[in-house]
N, C-alpha and C positions, 0 to 999 in steps of 0.2 A: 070696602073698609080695609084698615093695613091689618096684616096676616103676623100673631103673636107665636112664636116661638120658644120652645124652654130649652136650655143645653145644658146635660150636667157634663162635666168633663170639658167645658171651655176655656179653662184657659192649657191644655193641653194639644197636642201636634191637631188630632183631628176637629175639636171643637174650635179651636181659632183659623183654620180656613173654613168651617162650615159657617162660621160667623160672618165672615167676612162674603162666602158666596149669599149667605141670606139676606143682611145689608144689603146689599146688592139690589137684589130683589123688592128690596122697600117695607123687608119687614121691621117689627119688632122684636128684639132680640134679647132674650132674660137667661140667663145663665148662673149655676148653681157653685160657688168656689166656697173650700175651705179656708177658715177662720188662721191664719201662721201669721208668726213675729218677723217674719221674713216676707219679701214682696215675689209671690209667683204667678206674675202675670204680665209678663214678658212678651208672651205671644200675640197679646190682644191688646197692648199698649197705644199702637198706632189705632184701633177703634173705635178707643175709647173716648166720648164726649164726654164735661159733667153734665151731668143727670137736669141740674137747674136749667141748661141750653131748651129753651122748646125746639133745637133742632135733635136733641139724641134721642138716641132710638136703641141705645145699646143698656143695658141695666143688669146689674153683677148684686146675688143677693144670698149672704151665706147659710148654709147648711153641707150637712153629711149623709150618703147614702146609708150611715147606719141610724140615723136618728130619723123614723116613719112617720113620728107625727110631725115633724117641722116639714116633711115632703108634702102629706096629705094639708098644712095651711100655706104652705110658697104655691102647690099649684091652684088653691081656690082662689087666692090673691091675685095669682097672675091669667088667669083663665086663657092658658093657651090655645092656638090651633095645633099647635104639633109641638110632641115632646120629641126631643133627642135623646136618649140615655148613653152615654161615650165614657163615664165617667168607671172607673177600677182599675185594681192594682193590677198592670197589662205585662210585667214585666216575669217572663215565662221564667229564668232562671231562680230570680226572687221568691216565686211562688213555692220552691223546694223549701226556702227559708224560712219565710208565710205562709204557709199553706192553710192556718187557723184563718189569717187576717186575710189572704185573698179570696178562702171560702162565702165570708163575711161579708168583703166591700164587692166583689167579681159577680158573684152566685146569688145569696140570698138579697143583696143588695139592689140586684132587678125587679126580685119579687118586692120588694117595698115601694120600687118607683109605679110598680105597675098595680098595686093595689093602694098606692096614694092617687094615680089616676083613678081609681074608684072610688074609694071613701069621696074623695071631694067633688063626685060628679058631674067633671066636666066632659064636654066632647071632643077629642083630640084624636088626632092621628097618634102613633106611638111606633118610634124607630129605636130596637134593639142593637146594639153593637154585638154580634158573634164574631168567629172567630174560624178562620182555619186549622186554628190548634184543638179544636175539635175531634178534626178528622184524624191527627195525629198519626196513627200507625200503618191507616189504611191506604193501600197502594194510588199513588196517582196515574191518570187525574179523577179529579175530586170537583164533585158535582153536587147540588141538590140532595142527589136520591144515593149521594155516599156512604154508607153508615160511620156511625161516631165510634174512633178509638183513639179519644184522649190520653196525650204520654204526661200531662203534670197537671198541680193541681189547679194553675190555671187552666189548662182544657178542659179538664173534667168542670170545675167551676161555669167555664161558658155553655159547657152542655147544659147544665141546671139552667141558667139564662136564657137556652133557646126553648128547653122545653117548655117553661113556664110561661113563656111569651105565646107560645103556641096555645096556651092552654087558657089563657088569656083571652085570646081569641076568639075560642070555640064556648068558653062557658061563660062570658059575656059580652059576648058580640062586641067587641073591640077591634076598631082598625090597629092592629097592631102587628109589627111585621119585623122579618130578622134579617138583616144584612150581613152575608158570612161574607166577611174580606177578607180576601188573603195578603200577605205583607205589604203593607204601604209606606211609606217613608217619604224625607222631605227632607230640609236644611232645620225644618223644625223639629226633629226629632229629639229627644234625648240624650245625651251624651255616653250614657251608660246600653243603649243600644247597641247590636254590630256594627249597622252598616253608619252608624253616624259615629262610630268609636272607630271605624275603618278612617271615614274620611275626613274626620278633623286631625287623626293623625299624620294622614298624608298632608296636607298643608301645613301642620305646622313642624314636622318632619324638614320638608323643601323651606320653610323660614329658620329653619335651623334653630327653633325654640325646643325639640326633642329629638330623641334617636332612635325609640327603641316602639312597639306596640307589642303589647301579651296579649293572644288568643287562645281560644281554646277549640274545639271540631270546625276543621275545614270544609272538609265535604258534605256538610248538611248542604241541601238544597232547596230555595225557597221560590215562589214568583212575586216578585217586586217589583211594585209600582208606585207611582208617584200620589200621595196622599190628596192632593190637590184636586185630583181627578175625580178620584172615590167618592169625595165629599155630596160631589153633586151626581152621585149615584145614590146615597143615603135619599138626599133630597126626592128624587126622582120615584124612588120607593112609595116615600106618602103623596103623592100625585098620582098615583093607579087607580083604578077606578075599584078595584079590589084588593084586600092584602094578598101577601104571600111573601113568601121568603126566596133570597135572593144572594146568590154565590158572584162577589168582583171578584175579578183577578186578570191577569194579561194575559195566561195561556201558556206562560214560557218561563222554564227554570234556568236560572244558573246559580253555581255553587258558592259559599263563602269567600272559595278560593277563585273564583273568577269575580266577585266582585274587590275583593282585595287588588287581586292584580290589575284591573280595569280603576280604579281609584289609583293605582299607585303611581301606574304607566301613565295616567291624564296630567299627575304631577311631574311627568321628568322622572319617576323614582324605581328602583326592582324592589319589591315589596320583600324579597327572600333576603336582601341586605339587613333590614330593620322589625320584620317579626320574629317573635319568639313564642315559646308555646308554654300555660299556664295551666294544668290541671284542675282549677279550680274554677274555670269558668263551665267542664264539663256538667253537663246535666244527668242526675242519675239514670235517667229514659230519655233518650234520645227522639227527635224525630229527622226520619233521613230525608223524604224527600217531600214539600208540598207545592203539587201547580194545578192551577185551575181551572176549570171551564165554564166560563159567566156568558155561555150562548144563550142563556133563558135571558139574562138583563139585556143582550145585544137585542133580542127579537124582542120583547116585551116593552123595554123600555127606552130604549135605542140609547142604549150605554155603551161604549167600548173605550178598553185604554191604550193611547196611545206611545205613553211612553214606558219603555220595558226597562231592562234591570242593569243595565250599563249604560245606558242614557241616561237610569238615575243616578247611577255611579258619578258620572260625569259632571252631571248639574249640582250632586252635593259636594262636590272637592272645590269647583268653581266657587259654590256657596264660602265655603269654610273658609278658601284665600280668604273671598274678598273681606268677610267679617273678620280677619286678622287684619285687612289693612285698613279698615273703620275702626281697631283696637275693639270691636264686638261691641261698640255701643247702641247700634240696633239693626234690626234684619235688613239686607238687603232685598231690593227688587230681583226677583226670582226670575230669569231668562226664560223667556216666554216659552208656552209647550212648541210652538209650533217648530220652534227649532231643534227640538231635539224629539223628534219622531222614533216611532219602534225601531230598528234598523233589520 
């Protein structure tokens, strides 16, 4: 029988490749988007069948992680095999600004997904999205058995995420499992992101439609990999024959400032010609450095990533031309992994 899926946070960077990997697949795929006067679903445009086709398989059906009871009747309706939860306010500096509204939709927002899978009694797999920002202040690398010292209130908010999911777990026997990724990125990304605020200004820098990029701390250090990848590490998670919780990452940092200068150099550009530096992008608490070690997913689930943090530099500058020379009217085909290996 085909295998039903829920996603919330689909039509965002990771729910529209994990859609796309489970398509794939042959499932069915139900995904949770908020109600706007505006159209944000851009990512999952090219997936989308109408619903009337007896060929789709894709199905978009509104609610919000704040509202429990329209969660606890979308999941009896759609009686999944596996929920996705992807969906919260992800954006770390934001969260200084939010900090009420990312507690809400990041934090308590899990516990409503994971006790609408219970009120409505189904039996499902359950993949939590945590977060490296977790581990926050504590030294890398950062593993499993790291302890948690969240620098905002998004971290701290994913801490609440992973505990509950744990506890989930344990006081009702729930497959349910946390996937702590550390930075993934894509040409889907967001615009108000770094590394996609890095590389869409380097192309359109070299098209001569700007001059100038504001940043703010260079020397944070992150590991960055290609969201792509991860997706079908989530996946891989609810196929174990047991839960458990699970640390992606490539294994390898480099800095703000080595991904700037690796975007800038791929365009022809010296990135010290055209940054400047903006105080206000600084974060009251800092986190200096996060890199991983996902040898439990290497051995357990035979996950590894192959593409590291300047190969993705590379593949989103690539990205950002080409979508200025389609004038951004829809994604391009993505240059396949196998060409841009970890180096």
């Amino acid at each position: 029988m085909t295998k039903k899926a829920f996603i919330t946070g689909i039509t965002g960077q990771d729910g529209s490749y994990l859609a796309e990997l489970l398509l794939g697949k042959g499932y069915e795929v139900h995904g949770l988007i908020r109600r706007a006067s505006t159209f944000n679903t851009s990512r999952i445009e090219h997936l989308y069948i109408d619903p009337h086709d007896p060929e789709a398989k894709l199905f978009l059906h509104y609610g919000d992680l704040s509202d429990g009871s329209r969660l606890v009747s979308l999941l009896a309706q759609v009686d999944p095999d596996e929920v996705y939860n992807l969906a919260a306010q992800s954006h770390v500096r934001v969260s200084f600004d939010e900090p009420e509204h990312t507690g809400d939709v990041t934090g308590v927002g899990s516990m409503r997904m994971l006790e609408a899978v219970r009120m409505a009694g189904i039996d499902c797999r359950f993949y939590q999205a945590s977060s490296s920002e977790m581990f926050g202040a504590s030294p890398p690398p950062q593993d499993e058995r790291t302890p948690f010292y969240p620098r905002s209130p998004y971290g701290a908010a994913k801490v609440y995420s992973y505990w509950v999911t744990k506890n989930y777990r344990e006081a009702y026997d729930m497959f349910a499992v946390n996937g702590i990724l550390f930075n993934h990125e894509s040409p889907r990304r967001g615009e108000t992101f770094v590394t996609r605020k890095i590389t869409r200004a380097a192309a359109r820098i070299k098209a001569g439609l700007q001059d100038e990029l504001w940043l703010g701390n260079l020397d944070s250090v992150r590991d960055w990999g290609y969201a792509a990848e991860y997706v079908e590490g989530m996946w891989r998670m609810l196929q174990a024959d047991e839960p458990d919780d699970f640390v992606l990452a490539t294994g390898g940092g480099i800095s703000v400032r080595d991904f700037l200068e690796e975007s800038f150099a791929h365009a022809g550009l010296d990135w010290e010609d055209h940054v400047k530096f903006d105080e206000r992008y600084l974060r009251p608490t800092e986190v200096d450095a996060l890199i991983g070690d996902a040898s439990k997913a290497e051995e357990k689930l035979s996950w590894k990533a192959t593409v590291d943090g300047r190969a993705l530099a590379r593949l989103m500058v690539d990205a950002d031309r080409e979508a200025l020379n389609h004038d951004g009217t829809h994604w391009h085909d993505e240059v396949k992994l196998a060409s841009w290996g970890a180096e």
